[in-house]
C-alpha positions as CSV (number, residue, x, y, z in Angstrom):
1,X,0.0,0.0,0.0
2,X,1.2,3.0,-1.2
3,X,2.2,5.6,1.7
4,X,3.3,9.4,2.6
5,X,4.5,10.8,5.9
6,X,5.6,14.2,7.0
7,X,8.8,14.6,8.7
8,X,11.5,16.4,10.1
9,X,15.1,15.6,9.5
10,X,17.3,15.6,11.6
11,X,20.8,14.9,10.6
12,X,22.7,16.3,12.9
13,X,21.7,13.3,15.0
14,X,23.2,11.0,12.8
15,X,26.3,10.4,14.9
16,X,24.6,9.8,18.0
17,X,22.4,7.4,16.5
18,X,23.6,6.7,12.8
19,X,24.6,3.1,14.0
20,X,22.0,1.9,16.0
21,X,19.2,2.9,13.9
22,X,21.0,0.9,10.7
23,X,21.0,-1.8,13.2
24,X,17.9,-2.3,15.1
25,X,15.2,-0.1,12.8
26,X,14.1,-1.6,9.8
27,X,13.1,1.6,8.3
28,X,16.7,3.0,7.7
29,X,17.2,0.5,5.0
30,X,14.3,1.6,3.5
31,X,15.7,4.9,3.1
32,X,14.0,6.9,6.2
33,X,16.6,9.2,7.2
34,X,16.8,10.1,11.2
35,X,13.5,11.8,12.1
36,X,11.1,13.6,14.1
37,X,7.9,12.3,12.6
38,X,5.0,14.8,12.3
39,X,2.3,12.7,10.7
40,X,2.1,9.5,9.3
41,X,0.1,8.1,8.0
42,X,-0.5,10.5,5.4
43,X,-2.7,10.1,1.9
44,X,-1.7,7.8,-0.9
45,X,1.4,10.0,-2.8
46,X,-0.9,9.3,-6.2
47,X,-3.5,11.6,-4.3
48,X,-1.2,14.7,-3.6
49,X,-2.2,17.3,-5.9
50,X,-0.4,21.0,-6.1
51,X,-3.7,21.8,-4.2
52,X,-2.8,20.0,-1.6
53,X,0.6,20.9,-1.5
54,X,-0.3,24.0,-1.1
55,X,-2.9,23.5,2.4
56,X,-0.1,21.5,3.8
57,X,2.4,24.6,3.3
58,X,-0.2,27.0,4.4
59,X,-1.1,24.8,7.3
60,X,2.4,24.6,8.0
61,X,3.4,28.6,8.2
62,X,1.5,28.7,11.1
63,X,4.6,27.3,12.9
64,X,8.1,29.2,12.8
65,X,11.4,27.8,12.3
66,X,12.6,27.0,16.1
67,X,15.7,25.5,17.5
68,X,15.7,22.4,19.1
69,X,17.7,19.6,21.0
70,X,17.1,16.0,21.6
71,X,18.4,15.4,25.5
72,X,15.5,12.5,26.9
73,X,15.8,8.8,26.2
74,X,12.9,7.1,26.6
75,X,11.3,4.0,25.7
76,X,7.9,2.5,24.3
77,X,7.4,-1.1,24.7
78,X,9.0,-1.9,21.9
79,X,10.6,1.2,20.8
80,X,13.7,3.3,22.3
81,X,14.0,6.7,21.1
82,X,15.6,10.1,21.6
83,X,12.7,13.2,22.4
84,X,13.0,17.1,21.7
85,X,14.0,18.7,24.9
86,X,10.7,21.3,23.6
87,X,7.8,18.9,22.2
88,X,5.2,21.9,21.7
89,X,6.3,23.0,18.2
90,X,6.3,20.1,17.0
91,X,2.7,19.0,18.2
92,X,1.8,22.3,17.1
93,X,2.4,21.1,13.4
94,X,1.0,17.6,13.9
95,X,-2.4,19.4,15.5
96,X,-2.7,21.8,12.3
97,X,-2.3,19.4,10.0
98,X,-4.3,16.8,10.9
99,X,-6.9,19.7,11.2
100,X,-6.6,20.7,8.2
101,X,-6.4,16.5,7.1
102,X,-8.9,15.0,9.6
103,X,-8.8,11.5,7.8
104,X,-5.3,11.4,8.9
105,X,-5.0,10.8,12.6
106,X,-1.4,10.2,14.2
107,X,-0.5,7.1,14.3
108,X,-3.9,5.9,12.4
109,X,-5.3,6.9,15.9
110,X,-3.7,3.6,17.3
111,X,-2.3,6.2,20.1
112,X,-3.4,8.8,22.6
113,X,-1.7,12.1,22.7
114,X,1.2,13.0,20.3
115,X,4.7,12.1,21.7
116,X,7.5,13.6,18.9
117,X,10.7,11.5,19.4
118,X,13.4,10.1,17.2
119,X,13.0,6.3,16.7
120,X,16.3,4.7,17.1
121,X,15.5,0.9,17.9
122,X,11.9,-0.6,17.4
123,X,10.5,-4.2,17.2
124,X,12.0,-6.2,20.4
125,X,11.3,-4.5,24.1
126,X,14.4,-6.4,25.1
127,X,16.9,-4.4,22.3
128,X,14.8,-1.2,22.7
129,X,16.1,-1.7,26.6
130,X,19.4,-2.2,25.7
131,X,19.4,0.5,23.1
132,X,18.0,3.5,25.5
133,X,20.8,1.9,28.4
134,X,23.4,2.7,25.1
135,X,22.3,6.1,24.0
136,X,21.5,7.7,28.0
137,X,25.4,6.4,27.8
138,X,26.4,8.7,24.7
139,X,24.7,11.4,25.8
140,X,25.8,12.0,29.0
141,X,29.3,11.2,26.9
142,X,28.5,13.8,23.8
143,X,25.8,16.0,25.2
144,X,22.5,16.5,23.5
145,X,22.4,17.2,20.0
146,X,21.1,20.0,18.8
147,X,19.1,21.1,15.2
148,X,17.0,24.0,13.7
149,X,13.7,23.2,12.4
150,X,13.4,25.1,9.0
151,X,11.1,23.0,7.1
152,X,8.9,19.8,7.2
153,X,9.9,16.7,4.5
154,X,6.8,14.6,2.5
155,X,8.2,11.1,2.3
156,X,6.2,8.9,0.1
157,X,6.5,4.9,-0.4
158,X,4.9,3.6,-3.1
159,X,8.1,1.5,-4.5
160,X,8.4,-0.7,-0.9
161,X,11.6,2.3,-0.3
162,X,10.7,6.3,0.9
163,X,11.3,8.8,-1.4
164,X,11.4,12.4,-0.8
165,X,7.9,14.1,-2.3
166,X,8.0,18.2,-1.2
167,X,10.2,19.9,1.4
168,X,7.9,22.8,3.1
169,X,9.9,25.9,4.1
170,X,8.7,27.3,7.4
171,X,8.5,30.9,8.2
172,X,11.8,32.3,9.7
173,X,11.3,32.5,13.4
174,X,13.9,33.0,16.5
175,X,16.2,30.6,17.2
């Protein structure tokens, strides 16, 4: 089934968690790059017109461009991930969009509330354990790592690997 997603890149975390992620989540062979994801599931990419293109951009100028840093490990059963030291812009753009998309619910609504985090390990609670035990290790080595949120990726997999689709510039805002 033919997918889209909208994300935020986040490469600057690639050396804190470049390694793990190629080893214990599936989705970096695939092509996912490291991530904040804002919505997924999103529409079938064969049903993204310019039109909506362009409501997903206007949706999205609602938030600015904001500085952030990943500093929490934390774990879902079966995932471990990194989370945004500041969570609000984030579910600021997840809120707006599925607003302005209500037949796309985070998560396909299999969730309550809207955590944004950086997926590092998912599938086996035992690795996810193991993994959050390594990374609370590099970051109290390395620090947090830090990024600036200047625009949201549309990621779309109809080919079984995710493709980038649109890159939406947000507004300049104070970092």
């Amino acid at each position: 089934m033919a997918i889209s997603a909208f994300i935020v890149p986040v490469p600057s975390a690639e050396a804190l968690v470049g390694d793990l992620r190629r080893r214990f989540d599936a989705t970096t062979e695939l092509g996912v790059p490291a991530h904040i994801t804002v919505l997924v599931p999103f529409m079938d990419p064969r049903h993204i017109t310019p039109a909506v293109l362009e409501r997903a951009q206007t949706v999205l100028n609602t938030v600015a461009a904001f500085s952030f840093s990943l500093n929490t490990v934390a774990c879902f059963p079966t995932t471990a991930y990194v989370s945004p030291q500041s969570a609000e812009p984030f579910i600021r753009m997840t809120k707006a969009l599925v607003e302005a998309f209500p037949d796309f619910q985070p998560y396909g609504g299999e969730h309550q509330g809207i955590i944004p985090h950086l997926t590092v390990a998912h599938g086996d609670a035992a690795e996810a354990s193991a993994v959050a035990a390594e990374l609370q290790s590099r970051l109290d080595a390395l620090g947090a790592v830090t990024a600036d949120c200047t625009s949201v990726m549309l990621i779309e997999n109809s080919t079984g690997r995710w493709e980038e689709l649109h890159v939406f510039d947000l507004p300049k805002g104070e970092r």
